[in-house]
LOMI-40493 format. One record per residue: residue number from 1; x, y, z of N, C-alpha, C in turn. Coordinates in pm, whole numbers, m for minus. Atoms other than C-alpha are relative to their C-alpha. Example, Ala and Ser with C-alpha at 12.3 -4.5 7.8 and 13.67 -1.06 7.14 Angstrom:
! residues 2
atom i=1, n_x=89, n_y=m119, n_z=0, ca_x=1230, ca_y=m450, ca_z=780, c_x=90, c_y=120, c_z=0
atom i=2, n_x=m82, n_y=m119, n_z=m6, ca_x=1367, ca_y=m106, ca_z=714, c_x=m77, c_y=109, c_z=73
***
This chain:
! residues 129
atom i=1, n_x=26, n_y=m10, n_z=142, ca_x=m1156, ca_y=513, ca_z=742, c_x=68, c_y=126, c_z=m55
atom i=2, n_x=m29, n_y=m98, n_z=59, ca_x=m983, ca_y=739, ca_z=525, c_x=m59, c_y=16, c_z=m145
atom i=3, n_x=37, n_y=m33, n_z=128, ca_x=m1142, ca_y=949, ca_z=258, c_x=129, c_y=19, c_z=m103
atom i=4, n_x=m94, n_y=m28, n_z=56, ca_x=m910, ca_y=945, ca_z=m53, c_x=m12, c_y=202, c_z=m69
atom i=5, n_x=59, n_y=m153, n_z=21, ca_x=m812, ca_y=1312, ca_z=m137, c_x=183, c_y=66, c_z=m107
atom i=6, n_x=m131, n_y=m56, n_z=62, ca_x=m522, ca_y=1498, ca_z=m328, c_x=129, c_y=46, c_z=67
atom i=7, n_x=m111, n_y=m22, n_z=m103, ca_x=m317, ca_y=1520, ca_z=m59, c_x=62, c_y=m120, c_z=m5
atom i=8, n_x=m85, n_y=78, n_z=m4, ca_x=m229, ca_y=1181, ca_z=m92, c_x=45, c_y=m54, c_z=m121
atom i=9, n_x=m49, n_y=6, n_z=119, ca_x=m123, ca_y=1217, ca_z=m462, c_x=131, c_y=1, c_z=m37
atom i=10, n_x=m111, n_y=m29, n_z=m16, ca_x=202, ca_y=1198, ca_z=m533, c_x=67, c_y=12, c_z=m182
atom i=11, n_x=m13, n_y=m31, n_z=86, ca_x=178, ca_y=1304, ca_z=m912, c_x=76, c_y=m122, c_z=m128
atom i=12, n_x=m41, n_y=114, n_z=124, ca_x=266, ca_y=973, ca_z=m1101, c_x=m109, c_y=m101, c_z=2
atom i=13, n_x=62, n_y=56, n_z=21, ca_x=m11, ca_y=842, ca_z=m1220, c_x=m63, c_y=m179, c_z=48
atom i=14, n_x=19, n_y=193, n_z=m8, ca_x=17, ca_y=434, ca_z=m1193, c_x=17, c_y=m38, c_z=137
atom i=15, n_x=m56, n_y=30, n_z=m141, ca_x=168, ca_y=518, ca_z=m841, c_x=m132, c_y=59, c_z=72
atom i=16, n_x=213, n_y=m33, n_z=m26, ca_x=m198, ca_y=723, ca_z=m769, c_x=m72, c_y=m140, c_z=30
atom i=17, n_x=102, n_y=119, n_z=19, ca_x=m374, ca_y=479, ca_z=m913, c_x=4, c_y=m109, c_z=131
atom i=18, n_x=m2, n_y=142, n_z=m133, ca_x=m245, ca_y=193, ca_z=m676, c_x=m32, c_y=34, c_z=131
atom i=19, n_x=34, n_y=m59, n_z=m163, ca_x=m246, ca_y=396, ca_z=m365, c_x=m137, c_y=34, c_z=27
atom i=20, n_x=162, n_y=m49, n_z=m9, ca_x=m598, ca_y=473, ca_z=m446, c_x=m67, c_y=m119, c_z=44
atom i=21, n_x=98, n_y=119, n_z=m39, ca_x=m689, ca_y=98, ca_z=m460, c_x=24, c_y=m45, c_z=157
atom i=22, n_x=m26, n_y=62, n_z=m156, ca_x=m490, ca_y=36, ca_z=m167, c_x=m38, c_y=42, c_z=118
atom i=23, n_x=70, n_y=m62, n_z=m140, ca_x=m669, ca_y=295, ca_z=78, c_x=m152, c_y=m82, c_z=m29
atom i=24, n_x=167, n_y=36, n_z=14, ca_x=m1042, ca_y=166, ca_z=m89, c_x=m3, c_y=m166, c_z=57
atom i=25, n_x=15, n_y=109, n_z=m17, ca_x=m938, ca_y=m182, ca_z=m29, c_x=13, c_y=m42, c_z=167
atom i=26, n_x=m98, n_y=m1, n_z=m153, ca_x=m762, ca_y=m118, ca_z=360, c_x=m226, c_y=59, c_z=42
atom i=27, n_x=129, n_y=m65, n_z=m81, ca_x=m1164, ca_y=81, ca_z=417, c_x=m47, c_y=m107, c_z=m36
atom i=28, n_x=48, n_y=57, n_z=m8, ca_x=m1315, ca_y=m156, ca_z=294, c_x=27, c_y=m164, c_z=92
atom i=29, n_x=m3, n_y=123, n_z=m113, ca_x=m1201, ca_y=m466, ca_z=525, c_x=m27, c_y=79, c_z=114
atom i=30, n_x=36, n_y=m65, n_z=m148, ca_x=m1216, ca_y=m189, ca_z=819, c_x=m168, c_y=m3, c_z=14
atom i=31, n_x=156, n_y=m51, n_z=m22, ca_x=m1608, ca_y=m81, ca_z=706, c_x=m49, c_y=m223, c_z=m12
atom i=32, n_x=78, n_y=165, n_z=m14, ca_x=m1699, ca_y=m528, ca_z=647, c_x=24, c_y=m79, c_z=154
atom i=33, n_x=m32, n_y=58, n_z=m162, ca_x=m1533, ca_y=m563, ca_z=1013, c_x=m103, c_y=32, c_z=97
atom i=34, n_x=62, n_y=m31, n_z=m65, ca_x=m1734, ca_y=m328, ca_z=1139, c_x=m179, c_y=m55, c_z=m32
atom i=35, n_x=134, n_y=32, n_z=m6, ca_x=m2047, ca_y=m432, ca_z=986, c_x=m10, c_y=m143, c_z=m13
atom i=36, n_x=m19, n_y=109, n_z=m49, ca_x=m1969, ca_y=m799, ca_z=1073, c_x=m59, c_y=m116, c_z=m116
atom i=37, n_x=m55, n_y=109, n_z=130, ca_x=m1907, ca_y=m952, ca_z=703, c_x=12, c_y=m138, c_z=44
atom i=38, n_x=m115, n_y=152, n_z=8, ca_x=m1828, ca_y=m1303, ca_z=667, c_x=105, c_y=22, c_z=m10
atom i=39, n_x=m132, n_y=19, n_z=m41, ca_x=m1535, ca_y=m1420, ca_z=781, c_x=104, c_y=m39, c_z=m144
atom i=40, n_x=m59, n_y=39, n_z=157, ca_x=m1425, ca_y=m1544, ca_z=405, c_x=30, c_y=116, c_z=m77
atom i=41, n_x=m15, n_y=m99, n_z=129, ca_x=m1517, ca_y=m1245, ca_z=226, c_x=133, c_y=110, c_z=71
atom i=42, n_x=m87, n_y=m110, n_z=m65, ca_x=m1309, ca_y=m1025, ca_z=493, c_x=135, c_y=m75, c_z=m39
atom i=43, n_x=m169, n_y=100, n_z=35, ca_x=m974, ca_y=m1262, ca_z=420, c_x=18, c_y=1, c_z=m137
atom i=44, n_x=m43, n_y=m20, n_z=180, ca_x=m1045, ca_y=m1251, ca_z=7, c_x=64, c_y=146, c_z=7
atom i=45, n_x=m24, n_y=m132, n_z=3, ca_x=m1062, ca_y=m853, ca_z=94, c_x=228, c_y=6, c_z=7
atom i=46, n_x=m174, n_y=m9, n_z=m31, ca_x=m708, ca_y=m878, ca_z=288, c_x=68, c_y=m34, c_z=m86
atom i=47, n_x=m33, n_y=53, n_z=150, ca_x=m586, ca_y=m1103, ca_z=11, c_x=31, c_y=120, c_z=m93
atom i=48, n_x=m4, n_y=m55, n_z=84, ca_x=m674, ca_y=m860, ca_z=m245, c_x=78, c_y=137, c_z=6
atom i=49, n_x=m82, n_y=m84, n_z=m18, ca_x=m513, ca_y=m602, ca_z=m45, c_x=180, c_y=12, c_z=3
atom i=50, n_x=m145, n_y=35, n_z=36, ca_x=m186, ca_y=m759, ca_z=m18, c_x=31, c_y=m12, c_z=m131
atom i=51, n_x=m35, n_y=40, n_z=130, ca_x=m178, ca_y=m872, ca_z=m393, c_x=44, c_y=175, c_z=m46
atom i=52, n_x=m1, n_y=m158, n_z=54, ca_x=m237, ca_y=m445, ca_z=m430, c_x=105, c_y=82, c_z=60
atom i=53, n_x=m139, n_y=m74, n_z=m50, ca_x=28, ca_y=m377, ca_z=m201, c_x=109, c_y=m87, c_z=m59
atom i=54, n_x=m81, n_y=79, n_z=102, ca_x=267, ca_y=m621, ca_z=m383, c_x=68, c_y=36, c_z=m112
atom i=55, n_x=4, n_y=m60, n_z=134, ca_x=196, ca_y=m494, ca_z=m725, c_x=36, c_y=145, c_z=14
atom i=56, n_x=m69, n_y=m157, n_z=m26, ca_x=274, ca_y=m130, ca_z=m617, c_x=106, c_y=4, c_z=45
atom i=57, n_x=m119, n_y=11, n_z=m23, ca_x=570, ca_y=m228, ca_z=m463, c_x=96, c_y=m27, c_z=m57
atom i=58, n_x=m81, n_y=44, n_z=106, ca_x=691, ca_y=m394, ca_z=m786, c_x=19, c_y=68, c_z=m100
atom i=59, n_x=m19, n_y=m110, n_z=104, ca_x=601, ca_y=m112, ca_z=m955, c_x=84, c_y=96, c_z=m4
atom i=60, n_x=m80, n_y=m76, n_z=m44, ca_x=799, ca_y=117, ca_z=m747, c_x=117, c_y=m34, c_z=m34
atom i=61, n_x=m137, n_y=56, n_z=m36, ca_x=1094, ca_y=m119, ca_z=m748, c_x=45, c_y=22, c_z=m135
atom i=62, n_x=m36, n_y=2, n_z=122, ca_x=1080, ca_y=m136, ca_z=m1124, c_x=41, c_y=140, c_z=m56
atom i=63, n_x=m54, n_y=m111, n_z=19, ca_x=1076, ca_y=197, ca_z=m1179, c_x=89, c_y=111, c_z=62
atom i=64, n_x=m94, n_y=m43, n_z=m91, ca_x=1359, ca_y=282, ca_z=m954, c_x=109, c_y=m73, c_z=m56
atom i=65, n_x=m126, n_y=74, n_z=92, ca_x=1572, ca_y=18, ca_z=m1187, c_x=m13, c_y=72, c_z=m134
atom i=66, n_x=m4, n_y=m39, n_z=120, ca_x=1452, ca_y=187, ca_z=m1518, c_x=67, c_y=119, c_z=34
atom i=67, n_x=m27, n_y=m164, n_z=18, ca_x=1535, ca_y=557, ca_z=m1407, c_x=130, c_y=m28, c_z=87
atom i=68, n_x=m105, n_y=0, n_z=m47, ca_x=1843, ca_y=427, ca_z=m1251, c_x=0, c_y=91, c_z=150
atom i=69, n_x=m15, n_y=m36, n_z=m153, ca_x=1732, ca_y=531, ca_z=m866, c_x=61, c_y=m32, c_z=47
atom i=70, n_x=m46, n_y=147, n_z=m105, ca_x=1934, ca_y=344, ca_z=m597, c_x=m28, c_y=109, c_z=74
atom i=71, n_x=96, n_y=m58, n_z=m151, ca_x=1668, ca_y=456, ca_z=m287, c_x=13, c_y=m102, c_z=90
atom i=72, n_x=m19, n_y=146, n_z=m91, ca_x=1814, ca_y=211, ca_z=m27, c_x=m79, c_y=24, c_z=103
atom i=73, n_x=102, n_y=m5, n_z=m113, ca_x=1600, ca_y=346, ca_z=242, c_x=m152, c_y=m50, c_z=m48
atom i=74, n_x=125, n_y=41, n_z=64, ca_x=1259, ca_y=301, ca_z=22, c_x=28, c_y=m146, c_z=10
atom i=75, n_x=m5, n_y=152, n_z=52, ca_x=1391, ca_y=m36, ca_z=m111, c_x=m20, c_y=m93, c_z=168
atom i=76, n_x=m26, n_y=97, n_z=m130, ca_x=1461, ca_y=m147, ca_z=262, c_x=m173, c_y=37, c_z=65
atom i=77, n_x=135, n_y=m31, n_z=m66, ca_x=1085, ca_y=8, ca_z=370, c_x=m65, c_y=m127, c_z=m72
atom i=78, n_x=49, n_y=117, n_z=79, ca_x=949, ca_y=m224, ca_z=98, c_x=19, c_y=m131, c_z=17
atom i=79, n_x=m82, n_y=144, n_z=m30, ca_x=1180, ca_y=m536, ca_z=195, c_x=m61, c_y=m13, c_z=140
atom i=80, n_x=72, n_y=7, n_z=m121, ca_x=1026, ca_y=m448, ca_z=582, c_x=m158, c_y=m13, c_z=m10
atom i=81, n_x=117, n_y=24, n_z=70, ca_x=645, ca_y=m417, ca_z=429, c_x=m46, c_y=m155, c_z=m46
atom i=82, n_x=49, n_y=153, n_z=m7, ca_x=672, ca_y=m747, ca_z=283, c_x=8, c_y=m130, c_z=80
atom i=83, n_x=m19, n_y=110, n_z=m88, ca_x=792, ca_y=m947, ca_z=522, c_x=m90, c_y=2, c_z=103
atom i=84, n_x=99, n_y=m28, n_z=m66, ca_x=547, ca_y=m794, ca_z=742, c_x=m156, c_y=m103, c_z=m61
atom i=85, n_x=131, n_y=45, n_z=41, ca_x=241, ca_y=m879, ca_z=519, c_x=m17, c_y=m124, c_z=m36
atom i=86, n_x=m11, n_y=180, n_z=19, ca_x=391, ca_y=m1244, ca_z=472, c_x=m101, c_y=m31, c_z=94
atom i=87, n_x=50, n_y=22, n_z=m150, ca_x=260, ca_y=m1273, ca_z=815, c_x=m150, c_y=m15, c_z=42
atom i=88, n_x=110, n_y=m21, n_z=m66, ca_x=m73, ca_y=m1179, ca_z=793, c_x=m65, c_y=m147, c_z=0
atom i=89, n_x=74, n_y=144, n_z=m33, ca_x=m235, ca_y=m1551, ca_z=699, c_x=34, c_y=m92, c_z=173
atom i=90, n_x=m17, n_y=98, n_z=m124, ca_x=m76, ca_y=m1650, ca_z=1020, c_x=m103, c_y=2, c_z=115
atom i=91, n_x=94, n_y=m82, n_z=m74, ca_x=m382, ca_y=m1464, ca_z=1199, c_x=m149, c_y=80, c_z=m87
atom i=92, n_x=111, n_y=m21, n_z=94, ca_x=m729, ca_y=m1467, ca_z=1006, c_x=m131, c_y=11, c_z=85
atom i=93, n_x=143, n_y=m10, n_z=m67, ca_x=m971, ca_y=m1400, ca_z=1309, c_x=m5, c_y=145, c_z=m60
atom i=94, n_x=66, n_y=m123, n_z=40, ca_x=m1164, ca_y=m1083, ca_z=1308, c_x=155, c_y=106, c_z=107
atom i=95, n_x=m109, n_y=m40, n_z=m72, ca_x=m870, ca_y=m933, ca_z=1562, c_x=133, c_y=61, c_z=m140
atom i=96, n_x=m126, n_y=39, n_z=93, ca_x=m579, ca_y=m1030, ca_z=1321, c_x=m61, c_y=77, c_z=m168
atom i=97, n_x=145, n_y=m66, n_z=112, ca_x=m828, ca_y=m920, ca_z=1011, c_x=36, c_y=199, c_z=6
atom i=98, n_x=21, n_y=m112, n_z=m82, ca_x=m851, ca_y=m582, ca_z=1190, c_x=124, c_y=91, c_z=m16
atom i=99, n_x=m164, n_y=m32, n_z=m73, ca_x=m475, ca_y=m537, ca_z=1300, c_x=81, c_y=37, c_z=m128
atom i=100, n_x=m71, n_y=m4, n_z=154, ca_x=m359, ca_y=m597, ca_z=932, c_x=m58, c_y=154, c_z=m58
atom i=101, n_x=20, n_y=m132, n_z=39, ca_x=m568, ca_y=m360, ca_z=797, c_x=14, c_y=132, c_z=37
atom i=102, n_x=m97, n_y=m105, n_z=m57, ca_x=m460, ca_y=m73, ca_z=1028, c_x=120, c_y=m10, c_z=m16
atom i=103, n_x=m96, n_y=2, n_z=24, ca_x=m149, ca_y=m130, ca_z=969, c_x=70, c_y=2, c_z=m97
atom i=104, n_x=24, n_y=m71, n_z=103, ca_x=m162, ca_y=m124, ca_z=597, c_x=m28, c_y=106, c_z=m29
atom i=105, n_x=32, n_y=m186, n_z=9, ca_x=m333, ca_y=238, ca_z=628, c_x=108, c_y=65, c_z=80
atom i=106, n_x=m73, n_y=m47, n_z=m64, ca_x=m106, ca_y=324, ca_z=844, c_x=122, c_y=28, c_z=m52
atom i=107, n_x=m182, n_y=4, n_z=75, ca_x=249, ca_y=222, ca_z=658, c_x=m63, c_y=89, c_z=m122
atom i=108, n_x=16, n_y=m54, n_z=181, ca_x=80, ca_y=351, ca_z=312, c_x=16, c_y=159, c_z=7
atom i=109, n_x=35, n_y=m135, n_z=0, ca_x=m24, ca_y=688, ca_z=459, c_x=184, c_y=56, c_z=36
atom i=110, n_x=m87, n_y=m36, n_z=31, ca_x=293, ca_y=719, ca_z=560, c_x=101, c_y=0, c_z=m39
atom i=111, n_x=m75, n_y=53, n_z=128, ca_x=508, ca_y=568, ca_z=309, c_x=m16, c_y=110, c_z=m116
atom i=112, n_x=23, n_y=m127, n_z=37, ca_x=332, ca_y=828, ca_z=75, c_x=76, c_y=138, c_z=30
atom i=113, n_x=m65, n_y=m185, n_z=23, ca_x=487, ca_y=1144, ca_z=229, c_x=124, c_y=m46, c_z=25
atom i=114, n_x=m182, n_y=47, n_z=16, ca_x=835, ca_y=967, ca_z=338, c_x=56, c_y=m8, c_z=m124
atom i=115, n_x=m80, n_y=38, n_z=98, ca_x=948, ca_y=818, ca_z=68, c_x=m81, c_y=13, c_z=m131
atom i=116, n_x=17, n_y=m22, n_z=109, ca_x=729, ca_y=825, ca_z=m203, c_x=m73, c_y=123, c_z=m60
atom i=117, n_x=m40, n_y=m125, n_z=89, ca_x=706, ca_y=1187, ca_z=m263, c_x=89, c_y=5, c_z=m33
atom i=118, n_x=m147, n_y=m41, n_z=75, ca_x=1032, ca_y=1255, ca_z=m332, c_x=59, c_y=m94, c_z=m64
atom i=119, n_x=m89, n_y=112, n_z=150, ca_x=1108, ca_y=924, ca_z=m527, c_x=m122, c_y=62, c_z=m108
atom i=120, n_x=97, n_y=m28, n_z=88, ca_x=780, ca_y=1052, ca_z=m716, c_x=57, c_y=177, c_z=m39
atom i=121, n_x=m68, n_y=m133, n_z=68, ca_x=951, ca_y=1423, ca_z=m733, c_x=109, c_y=m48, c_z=m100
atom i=122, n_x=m170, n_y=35, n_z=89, ca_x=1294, ca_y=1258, ca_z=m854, c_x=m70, c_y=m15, c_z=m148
atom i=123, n_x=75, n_y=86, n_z=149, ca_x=1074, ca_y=1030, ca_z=m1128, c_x=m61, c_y=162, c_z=m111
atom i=124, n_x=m3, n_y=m143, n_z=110, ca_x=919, ca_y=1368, ca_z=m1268, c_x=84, c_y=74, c_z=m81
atom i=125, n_x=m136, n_y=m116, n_z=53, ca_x=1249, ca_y=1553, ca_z=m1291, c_x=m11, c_y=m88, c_z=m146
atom i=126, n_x=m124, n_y=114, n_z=119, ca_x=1329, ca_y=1274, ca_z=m1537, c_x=m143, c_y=m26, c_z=m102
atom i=127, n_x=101, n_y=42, n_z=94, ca_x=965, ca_y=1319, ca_z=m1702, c_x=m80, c_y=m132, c_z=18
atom i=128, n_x=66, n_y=111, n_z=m16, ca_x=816, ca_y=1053, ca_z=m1563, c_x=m171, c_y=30, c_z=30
atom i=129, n_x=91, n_y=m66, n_z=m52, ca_x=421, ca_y=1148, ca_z=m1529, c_x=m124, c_y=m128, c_z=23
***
């Protein structure tokens, strides 16, 4: 479980925001695993976590076409991310359930200080907040 904290801020608001839902949503399938949820509600969870990693990824992408970025390493982390999380319905026990969600906390936490600090420094320079 990770507590969310200002360390994993990366000073652009909408990009916060998402990373915020996306650690509460990654604890929460870890804390319904552990306290042995239904098997449904734990798969809407995952669901809802992919849709949140999705939408932050489109957000990123978009605003890397408005401010005229070209971050081919990010873009290619993102292009590896999704193809990854295509995957997860292929594996909906409590295992597979489990595996996903570590692995979501895992890429985000450090996706955060790789790449999206310093696309989130660049975006500032340029007033982006």
């Amino acid at each position: 479980m990770i507590e969310w904290s200002e360390r994993y801020e990366v000073g652009i608001a909408a990009i916060d925001g998402q990373h915020r839902e996306m650690v509460d949503l990654a604890n929460r399938l870890l804390e319904g695993l552990r306290a042995g949820r239904e098997h449904d509600e734990l798969v809407e969870t995952l669901r809802q976590l992919v849709r949140a990693t999705e939408h932050n990824i489109a957000t990123e992408e978009r605003l890397m076409q408005e401010h005229g970025l070209a971050i081919g390493h990010h873009h290619d982390e993102h292009q590896r991310l999704l193809a990854a999380i295509r995957r997860f319905d292929l594996r909906l026990d409590a295992g597979g359930l489990g595996s996903s969600a570590r692995f979501l906390h895992e890429w985000l936490l450090g996706h955060i200080d790789e790449d999206d600090r310093p696309f989130a420094e660049l975006l500032r320079s340029r007033g982006v907040t």
